[in-house]
C-alpha positions as CSV (number, residue, x, y, z in Angstrom):
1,X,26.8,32.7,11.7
2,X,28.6,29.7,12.7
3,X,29.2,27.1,9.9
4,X,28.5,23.9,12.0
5,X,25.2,25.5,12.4
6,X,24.2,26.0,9.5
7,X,25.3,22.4,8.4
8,X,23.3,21.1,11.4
9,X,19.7,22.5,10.3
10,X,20.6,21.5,6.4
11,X,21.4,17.8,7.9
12,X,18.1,18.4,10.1
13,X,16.0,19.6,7.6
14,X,17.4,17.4,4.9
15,X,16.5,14.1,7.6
16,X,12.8,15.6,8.4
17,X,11.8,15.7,4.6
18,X,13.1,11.9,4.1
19,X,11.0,10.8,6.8
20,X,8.2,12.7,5.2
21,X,8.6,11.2,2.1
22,X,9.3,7.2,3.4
23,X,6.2,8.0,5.6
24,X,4.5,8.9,2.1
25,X,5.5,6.1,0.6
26,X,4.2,4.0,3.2
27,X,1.0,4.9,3.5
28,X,0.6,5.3,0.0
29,X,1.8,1.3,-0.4
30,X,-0.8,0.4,2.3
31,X,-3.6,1.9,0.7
32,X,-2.9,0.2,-2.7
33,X,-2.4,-3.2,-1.1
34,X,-5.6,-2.4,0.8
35,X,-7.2,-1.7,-2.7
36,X,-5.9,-4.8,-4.4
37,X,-7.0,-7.0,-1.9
38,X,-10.4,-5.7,-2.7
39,X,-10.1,-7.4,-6.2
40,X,-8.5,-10.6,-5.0
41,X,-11.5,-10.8,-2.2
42,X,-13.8,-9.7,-4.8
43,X,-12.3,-12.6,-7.6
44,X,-12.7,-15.0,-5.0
45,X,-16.1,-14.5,-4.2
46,X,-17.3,-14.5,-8.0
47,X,-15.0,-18.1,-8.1
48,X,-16.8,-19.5,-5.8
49,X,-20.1,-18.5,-6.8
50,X,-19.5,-20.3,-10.4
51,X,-18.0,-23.4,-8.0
52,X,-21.7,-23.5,-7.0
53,X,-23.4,-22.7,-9.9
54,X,-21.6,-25.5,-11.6
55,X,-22.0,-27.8,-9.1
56,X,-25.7,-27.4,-9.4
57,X,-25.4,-27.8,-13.3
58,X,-23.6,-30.6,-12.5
59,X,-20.4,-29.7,-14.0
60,X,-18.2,-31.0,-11.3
């Protein structure tokens, strides 16, 4: 077999499984953002609800 092909499916194989793995990455990063901004909405929420409840109390 011919060296230069051999080196050409390494480089290709090696350049497939790193776009695997950014791809990974990526979505992986996307879901936990997507996750944490289901806290911060959620923190919000409950901050405003005690703006409120204080408000009727008479706190502020």
């Amino acid at each position: 077999m011919d060296i230069s092909l051999i080196i050409t499916v390494a480089l290709t194989a090696a350049i497939v499984v790193v776009l695997l793995v950014l791809i990974g990455i990526i979505i992986y990063q996307r879901w936990r953002i997507g996750d944490q901004n289901v806290f911060i909405d959620r923190f919000i929420h409950q901050n405003e609800e005690q703006q409120q409840k204080m408000r009727k109390a008479g706190i502020l």
